[in-house]
C-alpha positions in Angstrom: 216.6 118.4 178.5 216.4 120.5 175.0 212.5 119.8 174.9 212.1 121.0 178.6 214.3 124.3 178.0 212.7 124.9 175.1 208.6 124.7 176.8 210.1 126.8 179.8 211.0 129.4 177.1 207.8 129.2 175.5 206.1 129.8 178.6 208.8 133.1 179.6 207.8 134.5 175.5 204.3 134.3 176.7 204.6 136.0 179.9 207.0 138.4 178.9 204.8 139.7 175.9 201.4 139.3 178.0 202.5 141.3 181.0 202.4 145.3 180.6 204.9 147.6 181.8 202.5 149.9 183.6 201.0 146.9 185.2 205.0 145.8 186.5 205.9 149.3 187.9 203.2 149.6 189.6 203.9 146.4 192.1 205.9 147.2 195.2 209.6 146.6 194.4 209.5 143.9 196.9 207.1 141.7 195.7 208.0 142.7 191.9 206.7 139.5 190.4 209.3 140.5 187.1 212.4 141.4 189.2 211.9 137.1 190.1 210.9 136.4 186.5 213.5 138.0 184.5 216.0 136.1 187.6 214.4 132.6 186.4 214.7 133.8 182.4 218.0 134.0 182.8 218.4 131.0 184.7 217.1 129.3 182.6 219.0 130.4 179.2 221.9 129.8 181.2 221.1 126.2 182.1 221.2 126.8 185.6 217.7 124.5 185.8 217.7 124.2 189.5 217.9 128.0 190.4 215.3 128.2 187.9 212.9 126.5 189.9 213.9 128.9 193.0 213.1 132.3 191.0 210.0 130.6 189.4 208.7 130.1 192.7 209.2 133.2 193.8 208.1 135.0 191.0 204.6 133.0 191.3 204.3 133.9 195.1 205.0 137.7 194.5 202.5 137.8 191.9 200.0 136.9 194.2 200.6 139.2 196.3 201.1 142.0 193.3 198.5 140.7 191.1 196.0 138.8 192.7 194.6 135.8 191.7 192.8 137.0 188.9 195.8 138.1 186.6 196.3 136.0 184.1 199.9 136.3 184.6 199.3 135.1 188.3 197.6 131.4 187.2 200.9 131.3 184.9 203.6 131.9 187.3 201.7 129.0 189.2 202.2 126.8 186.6 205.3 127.9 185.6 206.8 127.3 189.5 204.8 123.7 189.9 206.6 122.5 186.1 210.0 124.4 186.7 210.1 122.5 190.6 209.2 118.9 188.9 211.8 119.1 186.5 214.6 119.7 188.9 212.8 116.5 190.9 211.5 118.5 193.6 207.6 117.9 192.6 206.9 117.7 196.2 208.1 121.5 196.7 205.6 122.2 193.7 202.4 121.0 195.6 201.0 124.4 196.5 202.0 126.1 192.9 200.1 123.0 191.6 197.0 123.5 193.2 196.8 126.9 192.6 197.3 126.8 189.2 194.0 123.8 189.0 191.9 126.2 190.5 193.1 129.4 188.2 193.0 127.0 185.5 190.4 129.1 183.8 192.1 132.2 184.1 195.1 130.9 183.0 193.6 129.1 179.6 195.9 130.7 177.0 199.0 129.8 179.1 198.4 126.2 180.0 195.5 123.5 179.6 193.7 122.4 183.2 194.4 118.6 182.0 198.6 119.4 182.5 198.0 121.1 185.7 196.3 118.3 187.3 198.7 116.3 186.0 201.4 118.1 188.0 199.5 118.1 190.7 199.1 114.4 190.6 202.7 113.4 190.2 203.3 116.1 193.1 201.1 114.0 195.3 202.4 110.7 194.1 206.1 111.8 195.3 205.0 113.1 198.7 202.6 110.7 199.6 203.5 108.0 202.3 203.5 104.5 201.7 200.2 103.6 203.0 199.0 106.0 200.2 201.2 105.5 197.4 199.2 103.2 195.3 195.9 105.8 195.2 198.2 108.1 194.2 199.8 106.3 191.5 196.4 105.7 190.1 195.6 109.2 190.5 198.3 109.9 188.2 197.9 107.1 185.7 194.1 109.0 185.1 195.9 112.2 184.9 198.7 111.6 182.4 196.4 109.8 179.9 194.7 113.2 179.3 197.8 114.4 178.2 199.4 111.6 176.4 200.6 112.3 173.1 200.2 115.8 173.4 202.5 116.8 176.5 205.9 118.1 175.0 208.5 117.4 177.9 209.6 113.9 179.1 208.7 115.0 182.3 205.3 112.6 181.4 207.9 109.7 181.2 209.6 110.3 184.1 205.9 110.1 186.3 204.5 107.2 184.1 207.8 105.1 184.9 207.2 106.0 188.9 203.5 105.2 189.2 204.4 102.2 186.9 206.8 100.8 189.3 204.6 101.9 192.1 201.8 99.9 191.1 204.3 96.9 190.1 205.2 96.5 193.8 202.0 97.0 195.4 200.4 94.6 193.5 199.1 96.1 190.6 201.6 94.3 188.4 199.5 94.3 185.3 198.4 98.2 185.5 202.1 98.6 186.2 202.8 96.9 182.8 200.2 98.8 180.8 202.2 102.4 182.4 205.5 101.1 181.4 204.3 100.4 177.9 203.1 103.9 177.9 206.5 105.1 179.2 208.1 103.9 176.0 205.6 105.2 174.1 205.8 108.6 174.9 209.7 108.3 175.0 209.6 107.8 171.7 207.2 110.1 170.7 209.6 112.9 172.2 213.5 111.8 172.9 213.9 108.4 171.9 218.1 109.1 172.0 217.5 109.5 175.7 219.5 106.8 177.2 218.9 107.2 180.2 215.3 107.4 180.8 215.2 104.3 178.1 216.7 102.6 181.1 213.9 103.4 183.0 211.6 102.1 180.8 213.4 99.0 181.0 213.3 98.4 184.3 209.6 99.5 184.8 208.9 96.9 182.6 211.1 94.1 184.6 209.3 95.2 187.6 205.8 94.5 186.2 207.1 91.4 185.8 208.3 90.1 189.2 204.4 89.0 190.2 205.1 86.0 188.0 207.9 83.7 188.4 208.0 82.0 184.9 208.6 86.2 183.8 211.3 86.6 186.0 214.2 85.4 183.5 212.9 88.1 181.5 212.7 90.5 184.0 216.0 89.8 184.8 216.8 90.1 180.7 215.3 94.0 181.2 216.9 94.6 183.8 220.5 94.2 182.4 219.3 95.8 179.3 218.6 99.1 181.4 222.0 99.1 182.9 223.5 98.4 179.2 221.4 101.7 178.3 222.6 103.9 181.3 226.2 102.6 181.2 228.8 103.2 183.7 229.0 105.4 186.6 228.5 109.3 185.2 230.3 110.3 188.5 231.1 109.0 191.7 228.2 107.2 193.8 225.7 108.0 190.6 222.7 107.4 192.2 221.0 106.1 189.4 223.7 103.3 188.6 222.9 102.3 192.2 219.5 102.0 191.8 219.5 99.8 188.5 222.0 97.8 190.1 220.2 97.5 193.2 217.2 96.1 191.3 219.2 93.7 189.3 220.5 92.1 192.8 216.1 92.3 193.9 215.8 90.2 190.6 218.6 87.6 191.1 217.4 87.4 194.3 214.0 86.4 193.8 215.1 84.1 190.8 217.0 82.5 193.3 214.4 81.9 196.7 211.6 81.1 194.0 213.3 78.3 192.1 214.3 75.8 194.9 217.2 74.6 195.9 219.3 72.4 193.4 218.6 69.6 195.6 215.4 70.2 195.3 213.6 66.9 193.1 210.0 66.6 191.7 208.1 69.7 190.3 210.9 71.9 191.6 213.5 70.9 189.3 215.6 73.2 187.4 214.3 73.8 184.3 216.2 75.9 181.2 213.1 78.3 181.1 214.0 79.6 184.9 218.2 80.4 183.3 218.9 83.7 184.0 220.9 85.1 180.7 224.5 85.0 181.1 226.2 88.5 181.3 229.3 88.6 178.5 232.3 89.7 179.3 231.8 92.6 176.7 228.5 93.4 178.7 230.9 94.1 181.6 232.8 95.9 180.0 229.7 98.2 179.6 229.0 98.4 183.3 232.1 98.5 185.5 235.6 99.7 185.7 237.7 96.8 186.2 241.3 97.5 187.1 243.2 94.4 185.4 245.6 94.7 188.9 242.3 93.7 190.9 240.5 91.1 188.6 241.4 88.2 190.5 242.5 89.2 194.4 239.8 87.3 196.7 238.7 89.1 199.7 237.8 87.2 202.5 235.6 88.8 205.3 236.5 87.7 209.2 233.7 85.9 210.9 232.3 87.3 214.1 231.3 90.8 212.8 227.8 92.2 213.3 225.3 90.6 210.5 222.6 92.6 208.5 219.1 92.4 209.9 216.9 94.5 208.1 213.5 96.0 209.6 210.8 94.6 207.9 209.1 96.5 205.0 205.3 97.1 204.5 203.7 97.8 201.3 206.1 95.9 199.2 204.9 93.2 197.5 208.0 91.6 196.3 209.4 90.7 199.9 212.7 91.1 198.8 215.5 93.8 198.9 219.1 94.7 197.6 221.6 97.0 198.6 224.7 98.1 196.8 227.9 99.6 198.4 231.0 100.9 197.8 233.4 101.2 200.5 237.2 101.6 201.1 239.3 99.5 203.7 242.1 99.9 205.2 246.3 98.4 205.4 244.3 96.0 208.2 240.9 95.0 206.7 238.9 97.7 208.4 235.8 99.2 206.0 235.9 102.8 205.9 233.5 105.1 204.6 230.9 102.4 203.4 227.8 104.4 201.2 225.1 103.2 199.7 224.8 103.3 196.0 221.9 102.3 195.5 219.0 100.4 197.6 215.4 98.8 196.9 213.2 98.7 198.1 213.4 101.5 201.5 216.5 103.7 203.0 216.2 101.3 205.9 217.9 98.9 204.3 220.6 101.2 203.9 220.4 102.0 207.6 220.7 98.1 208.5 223.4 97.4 205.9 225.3 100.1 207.1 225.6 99.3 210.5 226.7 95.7 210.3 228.8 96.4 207.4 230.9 99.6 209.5 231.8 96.6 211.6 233.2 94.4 209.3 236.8 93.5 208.8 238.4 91.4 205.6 241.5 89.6 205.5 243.6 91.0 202.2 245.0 89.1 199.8 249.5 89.5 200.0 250.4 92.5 198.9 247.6 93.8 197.6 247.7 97.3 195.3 246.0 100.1 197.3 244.0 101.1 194.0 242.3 97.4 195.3 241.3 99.1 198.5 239.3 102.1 197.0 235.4 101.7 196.0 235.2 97.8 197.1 231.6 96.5 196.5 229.4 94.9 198.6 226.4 93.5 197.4 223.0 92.6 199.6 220.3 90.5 198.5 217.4 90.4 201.6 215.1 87.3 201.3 211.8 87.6 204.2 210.3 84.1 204.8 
């Protein structure tokens, strides 16, 4: 987050020295491009990065209307909204910004380099394309980042390698997908390697790329816990990214599980020590979840007769597999209440299915069980489709 405050302010020195103050009081007062700017600068020095993104947008669209699109200051405000809207993870939003700021590329050469606004551009595209064009646009992007590789300064290039990486990964483009992941790390290092978080990312691009082969998935699996021991507990309640990572260690459990036959199984299907998954320690645990020591053992048993999950099947996803995590609370009586997905792979329709058989689901309680017990009880889905 320092490196990204620090180019935003870069890019307000620039603008702030570049644009005259003739040239501002002339513009109408309501289309003032500066009255949005100077909102954004101060955004931004306060940390406020999301309201940021809101002025930078508007300062960009008054100054085409002020300006025109032959002010230099006009191609930077462009950039400046398409970057400042990426950050915040609203890339999508960015689009237009983007695509202006490609074609005033030229007009806006001592502000920013045409190579980094295509690139925003491209990772715009990836996140609002649909499904049927997801893997074109992860390629798209994988062309754009490397003309920026080693030179971009924000992590935001980490953040769209890891996505197109796991893109690819899942649409069967496992090996590309392994090659961005590597890349991922690479430029993490090159520019925040303390960044826990987005190391955890790394980490489980990497597992994904793996998935394609089932002698790999053991280490998948191995990456995958790693990237939770990197991210940590929940930062706050229903963290969405603890969901996610835990939703794609239950994928790869999963898959470990329908693609090594049955311990029954005899002949070339045997269970061999190379398909173990690694053991999680107790001191991993520790890492990952709050355990209340009143809780540890109490077995909850769910009634039979409730509604069971029957997901709608998924297109585009290679894997054919899917996890789910929730956290609910029940009741005195066994009742779930307020279940919410915490994370889900590889579609919200998953979520959709899980929650509406799980809302109908009742569990018998163990005696006297505390009501700390009946808080945040998690439910895990694995989804095989044969």
């Amino acid at each position: 987050m320092v490196l990204q405050i620090q180019r935003l302010l870069l890019g307000a020195t620039f603008l702030t020295f570049s644009v005259g103050t003739a040239l501002a009081d002339t513009a109408p007062a309501t289309v003032d491009p500066m009255v949005a700017y100077r909102a954004y600068d101060q955004a931004v020095a306060e940390g406020k990065l999301a309201e940021a993104a809101v002025h930078a947008q508007t300062a960009w669209k008054n100054a085409e209307a002020a300006w025109g699109p032959k002010n230099a200051n006009t191609a930077g405000l462009a950039f400046n909204a398409a970057w400042s809207l990426a950050l915040v993870g609203k890339a999508p939003q960015g689009m237009d910004a983007a695509k202006r700021a490609v074609e005033l590329a030229d007009v806006g050469a001592k502000a920013y380099k045409a190579s980094e606004a295509q690139f925003l551009l491209a990772f715009a595209e990836l996140q609002a394309a649909p499904v049927g064009q997801k893997r074109q646009k992860a390629e798209a992007l994988d062309s754009a980042a490397q003309a920026i590789e080693g030179s971009w300064g924000d992590t935001l290039i980490v953040d769209s390698l890891v996505e197109a990486s796991i893109t690819l990964s899942t649409m069967g483009r496992s090996k590309r997908g392994a090659e961005l992941a590597a890349r991922s790390a690479t430029e993490l290092d090159r520019l925040l390697p303390n960044d826990q978080s987005r190391r955890a990312l790394t980490l489980l691009a990497r597992a994904v790329s793996k998935l394609a082969d089932i002698d790999k998935v053991p280490s998948a699996y191995s990456d995958a816990v790693d990237a939770r021991l990197a991210y940590g507990k929940m930062r706050r309640p229903d963290d969405a990214m603890w969901g996610m990572l835990s939703a794609w260690e239950l994928v790869i459990r999963g898959l470990h599980e329908a693609g090594r036959g049955s311990r029954s199984t005899i002949g070339t299907n045997i269970m061999r020590d190379r398909y173990k998954l690694r053991e999680i320690t107790p001191e991993e645990y520790a890492q990952l979840e709050v355990f209340l020591p009143e809780c540890r053992d109490l077995k909850f048993k769910r009634r039979k007769g409730a509604e069971e999950i029957e997901p709608n099947p998924i297109g585009g996803f290679s894997i054919n597999l899917g996890g789910v995590h929730i956290k609910t609370d029940l009741s005195p009586a066994g009742d779930v209440l307020n279940p919410r997905v915490i994370g889900v792979v590889p579609d919200a329709r998953y979520s959709e299915a899980s929650l509406k058989a799980i809302s109908t689901w009742k569990y018998d309680l163990p005696p006297n069980a505390p009501a700390t017990c009946l808080k945040d009880f998690d439910i895990r889905v694995i989804f095989t489709m044969y």
